[in-house]
NUTI-770596 format. One record per residue (C-alpha): x, y, z; residue number from 1; residue in three letters. Coordinates in nm, 2 decimals. Layout:
N
{node {X, Y, Z}, NUM, 'ALA'}
...
***
This chain:
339
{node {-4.93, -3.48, 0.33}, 1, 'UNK'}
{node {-5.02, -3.44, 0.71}, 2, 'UNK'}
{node {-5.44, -3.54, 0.63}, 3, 'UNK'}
{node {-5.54, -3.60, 1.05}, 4, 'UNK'}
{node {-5.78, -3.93, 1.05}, 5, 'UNK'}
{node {-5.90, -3.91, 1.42}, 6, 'UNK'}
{node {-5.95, -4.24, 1.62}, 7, 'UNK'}
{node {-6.29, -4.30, 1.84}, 8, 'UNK'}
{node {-6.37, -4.11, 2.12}, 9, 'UNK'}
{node {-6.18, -4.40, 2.37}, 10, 'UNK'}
{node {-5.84, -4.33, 2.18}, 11, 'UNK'}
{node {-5.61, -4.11, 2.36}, 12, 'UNK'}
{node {-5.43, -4.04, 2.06}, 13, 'UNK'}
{node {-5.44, -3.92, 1.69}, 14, 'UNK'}
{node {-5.36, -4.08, 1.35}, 15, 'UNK'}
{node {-5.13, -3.90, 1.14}, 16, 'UNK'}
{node {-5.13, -4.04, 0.80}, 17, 'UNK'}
{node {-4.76, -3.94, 0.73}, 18, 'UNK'}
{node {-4.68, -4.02, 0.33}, 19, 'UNK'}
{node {-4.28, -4.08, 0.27}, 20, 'UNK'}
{node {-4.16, -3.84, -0.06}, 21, 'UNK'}
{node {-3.82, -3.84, -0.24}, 22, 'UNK'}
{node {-3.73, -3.57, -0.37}, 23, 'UNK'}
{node {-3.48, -3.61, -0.60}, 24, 'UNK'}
{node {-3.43, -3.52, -0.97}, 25, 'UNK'}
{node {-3.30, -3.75, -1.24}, 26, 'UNK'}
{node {-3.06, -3.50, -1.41}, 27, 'UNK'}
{node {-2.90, -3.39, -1.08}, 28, 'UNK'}
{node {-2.82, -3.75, -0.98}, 29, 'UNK'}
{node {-2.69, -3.79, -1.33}, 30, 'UNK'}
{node {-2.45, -3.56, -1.26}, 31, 'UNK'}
{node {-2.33, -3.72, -0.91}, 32, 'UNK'}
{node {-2.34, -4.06, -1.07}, 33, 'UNK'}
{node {-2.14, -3.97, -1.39}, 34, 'UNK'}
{node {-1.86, -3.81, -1.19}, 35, 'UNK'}
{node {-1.86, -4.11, -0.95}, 36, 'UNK'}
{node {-1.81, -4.33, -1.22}, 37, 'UNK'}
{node {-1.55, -4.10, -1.40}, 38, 'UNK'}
{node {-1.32, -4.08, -1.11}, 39, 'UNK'}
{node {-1.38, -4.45, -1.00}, 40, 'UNK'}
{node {-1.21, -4.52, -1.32}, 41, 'UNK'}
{node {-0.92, -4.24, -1.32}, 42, 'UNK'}
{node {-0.83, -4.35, -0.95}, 43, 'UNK'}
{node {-0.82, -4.70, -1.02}, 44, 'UNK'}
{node {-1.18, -4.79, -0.79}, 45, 'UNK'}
{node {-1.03, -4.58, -0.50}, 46, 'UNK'}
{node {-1.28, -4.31, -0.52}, 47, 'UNK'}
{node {-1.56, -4.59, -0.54}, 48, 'UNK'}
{node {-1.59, -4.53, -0.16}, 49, 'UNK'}
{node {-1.64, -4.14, -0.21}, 50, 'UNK'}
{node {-1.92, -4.25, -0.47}, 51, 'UNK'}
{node {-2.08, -4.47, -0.24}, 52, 'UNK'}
{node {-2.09, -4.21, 0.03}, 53, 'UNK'}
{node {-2.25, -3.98, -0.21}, 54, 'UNK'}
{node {-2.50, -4.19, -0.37}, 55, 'UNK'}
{node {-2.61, -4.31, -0.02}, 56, 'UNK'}
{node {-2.64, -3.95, 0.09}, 57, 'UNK'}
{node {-2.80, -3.79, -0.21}, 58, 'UNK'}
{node {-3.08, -4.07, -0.17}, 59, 'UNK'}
{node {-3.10, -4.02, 0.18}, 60, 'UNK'}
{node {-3.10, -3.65, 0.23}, 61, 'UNK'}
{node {-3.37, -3.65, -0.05}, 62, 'UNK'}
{node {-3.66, -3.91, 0.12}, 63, 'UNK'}
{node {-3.87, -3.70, 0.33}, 64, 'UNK'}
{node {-4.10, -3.80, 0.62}, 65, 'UNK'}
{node {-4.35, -3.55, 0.77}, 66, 'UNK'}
{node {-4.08, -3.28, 0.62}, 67, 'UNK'}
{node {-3.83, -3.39, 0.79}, 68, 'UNK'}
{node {-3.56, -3.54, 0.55}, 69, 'UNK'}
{node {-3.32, -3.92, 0.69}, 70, 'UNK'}
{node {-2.92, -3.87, 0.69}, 71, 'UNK'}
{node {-2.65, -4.07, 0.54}, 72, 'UNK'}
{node {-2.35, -4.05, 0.80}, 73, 'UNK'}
{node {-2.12, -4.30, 0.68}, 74, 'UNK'}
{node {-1.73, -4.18, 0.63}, 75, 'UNK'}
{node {-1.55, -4.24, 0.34}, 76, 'UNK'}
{node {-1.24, -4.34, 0.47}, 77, 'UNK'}
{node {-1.43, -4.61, 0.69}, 78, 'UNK'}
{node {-1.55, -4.77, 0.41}, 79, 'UNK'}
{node {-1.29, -4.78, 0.24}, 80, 'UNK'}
{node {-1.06, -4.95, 0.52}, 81, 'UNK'}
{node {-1.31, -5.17, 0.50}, 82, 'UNK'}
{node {-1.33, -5.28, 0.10}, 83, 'UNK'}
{node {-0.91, -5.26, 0.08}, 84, 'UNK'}
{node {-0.96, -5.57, 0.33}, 85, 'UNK'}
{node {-1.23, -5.70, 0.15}, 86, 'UNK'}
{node {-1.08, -5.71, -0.17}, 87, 'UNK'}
{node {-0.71, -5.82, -0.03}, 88, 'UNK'}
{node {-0.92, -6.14, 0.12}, 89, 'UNK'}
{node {-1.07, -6.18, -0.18}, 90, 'UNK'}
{node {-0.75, -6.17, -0.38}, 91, 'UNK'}
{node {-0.61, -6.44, -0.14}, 92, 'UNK'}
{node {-0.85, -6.67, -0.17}, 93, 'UNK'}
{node {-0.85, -6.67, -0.56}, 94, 'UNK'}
{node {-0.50, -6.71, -0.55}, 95, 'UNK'}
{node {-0.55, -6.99, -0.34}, 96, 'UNK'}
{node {-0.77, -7.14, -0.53}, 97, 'UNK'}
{node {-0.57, -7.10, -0.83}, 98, 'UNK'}
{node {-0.21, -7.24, -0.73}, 99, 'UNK'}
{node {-0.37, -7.53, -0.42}, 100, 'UNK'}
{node {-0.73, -7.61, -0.53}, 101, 'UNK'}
{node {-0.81, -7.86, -0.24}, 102, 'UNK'}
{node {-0.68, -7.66, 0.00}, 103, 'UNK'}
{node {-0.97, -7.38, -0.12}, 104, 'UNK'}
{node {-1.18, -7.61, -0.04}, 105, 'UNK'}
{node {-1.14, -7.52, 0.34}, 106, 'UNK'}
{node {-1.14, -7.14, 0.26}, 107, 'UNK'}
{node {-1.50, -7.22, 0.09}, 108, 'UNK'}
{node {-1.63, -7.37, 0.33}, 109, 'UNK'}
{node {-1.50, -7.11, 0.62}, 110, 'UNK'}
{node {-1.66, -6.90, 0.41}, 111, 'UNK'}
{node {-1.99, -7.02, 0.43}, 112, 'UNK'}
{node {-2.01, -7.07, 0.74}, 113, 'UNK'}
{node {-1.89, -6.70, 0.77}, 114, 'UNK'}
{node {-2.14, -6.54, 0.57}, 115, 'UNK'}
{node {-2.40, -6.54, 0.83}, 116, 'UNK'}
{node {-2.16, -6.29, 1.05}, 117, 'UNK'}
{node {-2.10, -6.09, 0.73}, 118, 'UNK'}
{node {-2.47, -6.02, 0.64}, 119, 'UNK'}
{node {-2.50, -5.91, 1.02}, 120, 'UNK'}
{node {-2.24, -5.66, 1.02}, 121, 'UNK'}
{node {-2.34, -5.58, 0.67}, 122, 'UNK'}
{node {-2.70, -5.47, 0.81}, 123, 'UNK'}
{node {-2.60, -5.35, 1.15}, 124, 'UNK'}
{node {-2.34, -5.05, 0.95}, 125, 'UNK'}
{node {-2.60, -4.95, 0.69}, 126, 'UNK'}
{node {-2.88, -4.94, 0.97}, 127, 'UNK'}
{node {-2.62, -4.75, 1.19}, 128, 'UNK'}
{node {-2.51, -4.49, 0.95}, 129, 'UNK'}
{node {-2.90, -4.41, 0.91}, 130, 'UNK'}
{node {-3.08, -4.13, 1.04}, 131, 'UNK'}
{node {-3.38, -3.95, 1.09}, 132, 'UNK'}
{node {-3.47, -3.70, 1.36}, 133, 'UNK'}
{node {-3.07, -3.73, 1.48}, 134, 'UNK'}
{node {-3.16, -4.06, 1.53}, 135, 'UNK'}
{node {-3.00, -4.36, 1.39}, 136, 'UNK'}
{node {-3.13, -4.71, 1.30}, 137, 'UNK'}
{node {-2.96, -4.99, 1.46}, 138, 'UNK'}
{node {-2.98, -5.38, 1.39}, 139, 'UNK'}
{node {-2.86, -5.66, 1.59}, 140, 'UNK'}
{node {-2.92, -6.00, 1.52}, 141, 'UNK'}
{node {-2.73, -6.33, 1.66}, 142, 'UNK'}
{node {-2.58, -6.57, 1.43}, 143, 'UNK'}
{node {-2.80, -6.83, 1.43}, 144, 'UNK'}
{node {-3.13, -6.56, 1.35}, 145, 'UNK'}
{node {-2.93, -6.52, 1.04}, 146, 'UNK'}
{node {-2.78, -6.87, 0.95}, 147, 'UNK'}
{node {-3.13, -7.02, 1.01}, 148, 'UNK'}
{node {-3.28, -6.69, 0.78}, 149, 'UNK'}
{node {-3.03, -6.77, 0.47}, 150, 'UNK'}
{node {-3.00, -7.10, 0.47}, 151, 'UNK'}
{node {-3.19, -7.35, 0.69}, 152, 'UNK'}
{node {-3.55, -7.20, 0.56}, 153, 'UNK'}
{node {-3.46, -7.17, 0.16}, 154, 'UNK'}
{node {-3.33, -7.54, 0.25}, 155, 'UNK'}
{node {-3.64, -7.67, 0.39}, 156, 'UNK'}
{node {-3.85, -7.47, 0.07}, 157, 'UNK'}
{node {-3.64, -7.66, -0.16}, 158, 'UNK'}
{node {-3.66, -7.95, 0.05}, 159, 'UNK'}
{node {-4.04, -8.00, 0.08}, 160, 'UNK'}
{node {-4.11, -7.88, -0.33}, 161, 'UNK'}
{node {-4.21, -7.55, -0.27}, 162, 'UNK'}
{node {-4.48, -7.59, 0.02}, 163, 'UNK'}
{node {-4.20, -7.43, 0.27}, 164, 'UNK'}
{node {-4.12, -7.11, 0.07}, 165, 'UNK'}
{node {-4.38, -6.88, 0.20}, 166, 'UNK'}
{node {-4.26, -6.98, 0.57}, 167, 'UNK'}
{node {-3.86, -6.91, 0.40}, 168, 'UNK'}
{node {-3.99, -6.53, 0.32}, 169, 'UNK'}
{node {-4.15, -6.48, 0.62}, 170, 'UNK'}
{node {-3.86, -6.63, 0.82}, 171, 'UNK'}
{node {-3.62, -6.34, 0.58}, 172, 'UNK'}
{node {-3.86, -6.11, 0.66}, 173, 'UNK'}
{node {-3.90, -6.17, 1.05}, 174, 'UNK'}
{node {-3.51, -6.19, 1.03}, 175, 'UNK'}
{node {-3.47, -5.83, 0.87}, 176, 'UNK'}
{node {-3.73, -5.63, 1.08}, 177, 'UNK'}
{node {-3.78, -5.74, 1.45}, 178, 'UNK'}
{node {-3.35, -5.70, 1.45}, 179, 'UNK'}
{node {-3.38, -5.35, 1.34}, 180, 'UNK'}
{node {-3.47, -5.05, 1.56}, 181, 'UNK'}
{node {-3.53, -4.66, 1.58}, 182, 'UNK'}
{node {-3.30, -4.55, 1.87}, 183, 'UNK'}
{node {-3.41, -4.79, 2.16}, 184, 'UNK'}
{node {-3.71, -4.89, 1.99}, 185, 'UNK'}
{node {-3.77, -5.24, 1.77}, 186, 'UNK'}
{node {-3.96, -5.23, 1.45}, 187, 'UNK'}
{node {-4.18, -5.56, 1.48}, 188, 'UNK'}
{node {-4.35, -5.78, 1.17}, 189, 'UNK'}
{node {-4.66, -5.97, 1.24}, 190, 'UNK'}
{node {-4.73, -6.13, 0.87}, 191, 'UNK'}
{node {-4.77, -6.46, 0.88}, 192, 'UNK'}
{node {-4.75, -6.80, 0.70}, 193, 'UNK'}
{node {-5.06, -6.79, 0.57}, 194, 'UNK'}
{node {-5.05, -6.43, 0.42}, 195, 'UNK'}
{node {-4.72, -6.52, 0.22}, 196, 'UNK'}
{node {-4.92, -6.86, 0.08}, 197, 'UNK'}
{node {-5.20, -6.72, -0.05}, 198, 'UNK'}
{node {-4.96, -6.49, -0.26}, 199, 'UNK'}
{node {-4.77, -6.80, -0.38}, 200, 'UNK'}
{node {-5.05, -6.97, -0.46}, 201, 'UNK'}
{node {-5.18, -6.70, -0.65}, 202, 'UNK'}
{node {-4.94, -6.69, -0.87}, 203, 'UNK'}
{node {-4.85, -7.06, -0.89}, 204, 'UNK'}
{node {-5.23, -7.03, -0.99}, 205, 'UNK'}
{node {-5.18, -6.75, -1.26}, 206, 'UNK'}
{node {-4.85, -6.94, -1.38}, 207, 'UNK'}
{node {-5.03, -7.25, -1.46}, 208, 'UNK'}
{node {-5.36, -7.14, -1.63}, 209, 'UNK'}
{node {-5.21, -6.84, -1.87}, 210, 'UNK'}
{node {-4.86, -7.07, -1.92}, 211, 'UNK'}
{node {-4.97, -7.44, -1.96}, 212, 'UNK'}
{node {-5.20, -7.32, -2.25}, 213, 'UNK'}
{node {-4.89, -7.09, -2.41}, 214, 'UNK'}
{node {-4.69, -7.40, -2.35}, 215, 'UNK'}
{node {-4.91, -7.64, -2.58}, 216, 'UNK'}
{node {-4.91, -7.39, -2.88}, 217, 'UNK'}
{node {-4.55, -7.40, -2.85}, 218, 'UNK'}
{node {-4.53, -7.79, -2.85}, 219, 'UNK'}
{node {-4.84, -7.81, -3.11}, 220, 'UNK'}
{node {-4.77, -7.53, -3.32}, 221, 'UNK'}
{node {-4.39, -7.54, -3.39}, 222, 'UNK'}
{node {-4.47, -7.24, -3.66}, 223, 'UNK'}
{node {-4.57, -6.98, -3.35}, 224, 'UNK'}
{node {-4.30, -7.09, -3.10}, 225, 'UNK'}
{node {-4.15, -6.77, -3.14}, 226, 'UNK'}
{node {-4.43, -6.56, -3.05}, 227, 'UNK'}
{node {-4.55, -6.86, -2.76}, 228, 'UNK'}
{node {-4.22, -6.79, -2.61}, 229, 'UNK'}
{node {-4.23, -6.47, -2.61}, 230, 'UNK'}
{node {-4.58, -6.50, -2.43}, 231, 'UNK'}
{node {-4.45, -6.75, -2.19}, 232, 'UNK'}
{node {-4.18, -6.47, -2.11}, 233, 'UNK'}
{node {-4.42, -6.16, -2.10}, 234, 'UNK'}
{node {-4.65, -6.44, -1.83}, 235, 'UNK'}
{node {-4.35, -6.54, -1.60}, 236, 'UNK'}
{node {-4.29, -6.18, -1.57}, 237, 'UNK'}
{node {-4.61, -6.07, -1.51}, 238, 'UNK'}
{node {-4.65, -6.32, -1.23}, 239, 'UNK'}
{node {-4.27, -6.23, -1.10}, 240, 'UNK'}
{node {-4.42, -5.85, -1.10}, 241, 'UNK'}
{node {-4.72, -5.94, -0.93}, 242, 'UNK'}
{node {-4.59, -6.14, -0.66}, 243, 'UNK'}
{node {-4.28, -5.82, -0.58}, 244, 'UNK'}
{node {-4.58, -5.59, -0.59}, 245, 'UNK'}
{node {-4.83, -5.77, -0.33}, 246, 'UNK'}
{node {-4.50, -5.90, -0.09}, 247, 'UNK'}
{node {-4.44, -5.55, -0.08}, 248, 'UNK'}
{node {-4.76, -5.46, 0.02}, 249, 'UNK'}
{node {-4.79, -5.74, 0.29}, 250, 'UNK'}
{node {-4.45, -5.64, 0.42}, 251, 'UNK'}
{node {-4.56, -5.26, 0.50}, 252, 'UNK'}
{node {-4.90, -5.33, 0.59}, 253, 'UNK'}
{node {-4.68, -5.59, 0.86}, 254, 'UNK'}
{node {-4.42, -5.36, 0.97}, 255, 'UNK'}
{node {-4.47, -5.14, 1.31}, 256, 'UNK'}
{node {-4.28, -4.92, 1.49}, 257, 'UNK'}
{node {-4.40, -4.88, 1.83}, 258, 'UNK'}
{node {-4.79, -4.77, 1.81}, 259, 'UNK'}
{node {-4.70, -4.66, 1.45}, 260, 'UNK'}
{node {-4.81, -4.87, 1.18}, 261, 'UNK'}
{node {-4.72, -4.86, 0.81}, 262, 'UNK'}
{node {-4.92, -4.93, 0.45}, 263, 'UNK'}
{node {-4.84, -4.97, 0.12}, 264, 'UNK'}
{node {-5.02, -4.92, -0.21}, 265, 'UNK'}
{node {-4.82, -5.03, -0.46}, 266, 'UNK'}
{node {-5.03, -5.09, -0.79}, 267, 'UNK'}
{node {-4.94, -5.33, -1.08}, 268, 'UNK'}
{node {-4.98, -5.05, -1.36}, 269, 'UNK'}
{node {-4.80, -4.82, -1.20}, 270, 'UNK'}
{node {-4.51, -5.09, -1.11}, 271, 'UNK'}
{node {-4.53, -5.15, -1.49}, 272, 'UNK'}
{node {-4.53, -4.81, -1.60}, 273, 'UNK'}
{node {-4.25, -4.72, -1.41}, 274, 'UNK'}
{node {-4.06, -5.06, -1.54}, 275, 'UNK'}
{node {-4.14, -5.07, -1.91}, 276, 'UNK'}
{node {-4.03, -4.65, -1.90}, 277, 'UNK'}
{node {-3.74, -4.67, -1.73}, 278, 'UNK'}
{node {-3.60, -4.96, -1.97}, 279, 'UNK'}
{node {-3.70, -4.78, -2.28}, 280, 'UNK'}
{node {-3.55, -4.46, -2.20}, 281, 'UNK'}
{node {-3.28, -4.64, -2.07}, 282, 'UNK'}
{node {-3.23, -4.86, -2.41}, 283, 'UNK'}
{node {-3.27, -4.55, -2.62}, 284, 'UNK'}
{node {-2.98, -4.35, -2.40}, 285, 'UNK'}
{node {-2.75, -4.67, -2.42}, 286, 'UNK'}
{node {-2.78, -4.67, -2.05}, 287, 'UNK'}
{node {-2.72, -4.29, -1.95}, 288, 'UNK'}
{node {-3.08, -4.29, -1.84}, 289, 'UNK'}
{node {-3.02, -4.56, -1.53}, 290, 'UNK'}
{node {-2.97, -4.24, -1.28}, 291, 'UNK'}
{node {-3.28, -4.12, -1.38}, 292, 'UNK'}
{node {-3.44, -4.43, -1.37}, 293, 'UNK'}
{node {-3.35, -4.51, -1.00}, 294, 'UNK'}
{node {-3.45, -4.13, -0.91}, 295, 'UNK'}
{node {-3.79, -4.25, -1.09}, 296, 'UNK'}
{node {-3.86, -4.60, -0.95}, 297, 'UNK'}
{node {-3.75, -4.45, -0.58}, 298, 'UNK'}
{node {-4.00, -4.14, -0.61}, 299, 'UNK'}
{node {-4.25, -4.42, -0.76}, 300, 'UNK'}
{node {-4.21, -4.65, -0.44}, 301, 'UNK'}
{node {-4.18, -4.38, -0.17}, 302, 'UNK'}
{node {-4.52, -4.18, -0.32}, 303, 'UNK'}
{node {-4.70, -4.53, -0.26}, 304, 'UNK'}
{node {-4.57, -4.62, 0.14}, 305, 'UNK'}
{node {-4.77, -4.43, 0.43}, 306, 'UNK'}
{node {-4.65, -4.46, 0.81}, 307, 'UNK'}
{node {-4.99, -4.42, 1.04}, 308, 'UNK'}
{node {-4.83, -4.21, 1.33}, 309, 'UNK'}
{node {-5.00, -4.29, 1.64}, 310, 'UNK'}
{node {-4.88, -3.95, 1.83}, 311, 'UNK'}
{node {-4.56, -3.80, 1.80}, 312, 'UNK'}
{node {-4.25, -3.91, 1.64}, 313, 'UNK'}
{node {-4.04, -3.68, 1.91}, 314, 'UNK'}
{node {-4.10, -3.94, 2.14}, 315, 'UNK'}
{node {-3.82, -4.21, 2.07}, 316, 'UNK'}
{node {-3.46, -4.21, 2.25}, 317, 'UNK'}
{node {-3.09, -4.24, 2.10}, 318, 'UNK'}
{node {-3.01, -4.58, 2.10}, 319, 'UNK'}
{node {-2.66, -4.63, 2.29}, 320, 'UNK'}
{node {-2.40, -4.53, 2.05}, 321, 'UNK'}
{node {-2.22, -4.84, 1.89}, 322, 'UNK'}
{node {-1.90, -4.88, 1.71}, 323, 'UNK'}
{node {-2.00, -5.14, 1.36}, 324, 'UNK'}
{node {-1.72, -5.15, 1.17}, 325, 'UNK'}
{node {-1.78, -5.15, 0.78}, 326, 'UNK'}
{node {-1.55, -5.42, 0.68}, 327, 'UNK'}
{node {-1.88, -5.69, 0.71}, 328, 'UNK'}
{node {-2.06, -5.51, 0.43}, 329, 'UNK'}
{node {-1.77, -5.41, 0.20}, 330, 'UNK'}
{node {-1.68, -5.83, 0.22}, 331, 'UNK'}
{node {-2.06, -5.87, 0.18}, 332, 'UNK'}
{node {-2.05, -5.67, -0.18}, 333, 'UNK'}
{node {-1.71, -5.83, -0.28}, 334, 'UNK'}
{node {-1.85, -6.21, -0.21}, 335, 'UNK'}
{node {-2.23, -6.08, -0.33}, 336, 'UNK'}
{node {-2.36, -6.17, 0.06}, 337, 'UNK'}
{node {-2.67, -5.96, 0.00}, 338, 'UNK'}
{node {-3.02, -5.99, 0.20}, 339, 'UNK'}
***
């Protein structure tokens, strides 16, 4: 886990090669997730808050880096302040909407032009209320960063037929990493437009040659149209698959920390193993396998990312401490504002 790949002679420093590990087991989430869901139910959702604390914890206190495990340190009670508010705005508008439609019309669009300020605070509590070393993650990011990250760009992409989409990720991407930071420190992302079109045109490449073919038997053949459809499914997923594995990739392989550096070696057959196992088992147990299967994916993904530690991680400060209030991410999950 701690392999030492010494720089040249000139470098001051060394090169850890520090590989992340989650160390959770499937049947002891099971048990945290079927008694979150079992009181969620009895207390009428009030416990959801208490099972959202736990599930963030148990994943948390179970990813490792360099043997040191991250922290969860979110309270309860804070969150849920925060969803009671959530839901009682939701509940408003929908009554709203039900008894004076064109007067909802205002509440919709004050809600767009809210959900920029919700996705920050969203990101700025989870990032707060994570930890590693006693130190917490922070983000901060203005409003414009983040109306011109979830709308303006995905605009333009539509906008310009597709040629704009790479720039749209990126964009995300640049959005989501240079506002985050260890303590005082900013995590920085130096992809660029180029690296996110080769891996659209890939696959727009992939798309056309295995589905225009698939797409012809279909029209020309009505008697295999099941099994062309099915094809033309299994080949849209295959290039959906491909594309989450390589952005992946490109994201770690673009994402420092100071003089630390990241990779990521995420592989299609073991991306498809994991998949096609986890929704077996998970079809076979009418769904009492989905604990496991997260445990599985997470240990899957975490195995594959390496952080190259350019000296010591001792060496970063506590950020100044910050009061983020929770109510921006429980109105993000009741609204679905998710990055």
């Amino acid at each position: 886990m701690n392999d030492m790949a010494i720089d040249s002679p000139a470098s001051a420093q060394q090169t850890q090669k520090l590989t992340f590990e989650f160390r959770g087991d499937g049947l002891e989430y099971f048990k945290i997730w079927i008694v979150n869901i079992l009181l969620s139910i009895v207390t009428l959702g009030i416990y959801s808050a208490w099972a959202t604390v736990r599930n963030n914890r148990y994943f948390h206190s179970n990813l490792y880096l360099n043997d040191n495990n991250f922290r969860y340190l979110a309270k309860p009670l804070t969150i849920l302040k925060g969803r009671l508010i959530a839901i009682a705005v939701f509940i408003c508008v929908g009554t709203i909407n039900a008894l004076y439609p064109p007067v909802s019309i205002i509440f919709v669009i004050g809600l767009f032009i809210a959900m920029p300020y919700f996705v920050n605070q969203s990101l700025a509590f989870n990032r707060r209320m994570s930890s590693y070393n006693n130190i917490q993650f922070r983000f901060k990011a203005s409003y414009g960063q983040a109306f011109m990250a979830l709308f303006v760009w995905p605009f333009l992409g539509m906008l310009t037929m597709g040629i704009l989409y790479p720039m749209a990720f990126l964009k995300m991407n640049e959005y989501i990493v240079n506002n985050s930071a260890y303590g005082t420190q900013k995590f920085t992302f130096n992809a660029t437009y180029s690296d996110y079109g080769k891996i659209f045109l890939v696959c727009l490449a992939i798309a056309l040659v295995l589905g225009i073919p698939a797409g012809l038997i279909m029209n020309f053949a009505p008697s295999l149209s099941v099994i062309s459809s099915i094809l033309i499914i299994l080949i849209y997923a295959g290039v959906f698959l491909y594309f989450t594995m390589q952005a992946a990739n490109l994201f770690y392989r673009s994402l420092a920390l100071a003089d630390h550096g990241f990779e990521a070696n995420i592989t299609m057959q073991g991306l498809v193993q994991v998949i096609l196992t986890n929704m077996l088992l998970t079809i076979v147990t009418f769904g009492l396998y989905l604990p496991a299967a997260k445990v599985r994916a997470t240990k899957y993904i975490c195995s594959c990312i390496t952080m190259n530690a350019s000296g010591s991680l001792d060496t970063f400060t506590a950020a100044e401490k910050e009061n983020v209030s929770a109510l921006g991410e429980e109105l993000g999950q009741v609204f679905d504002f998710a990055v």
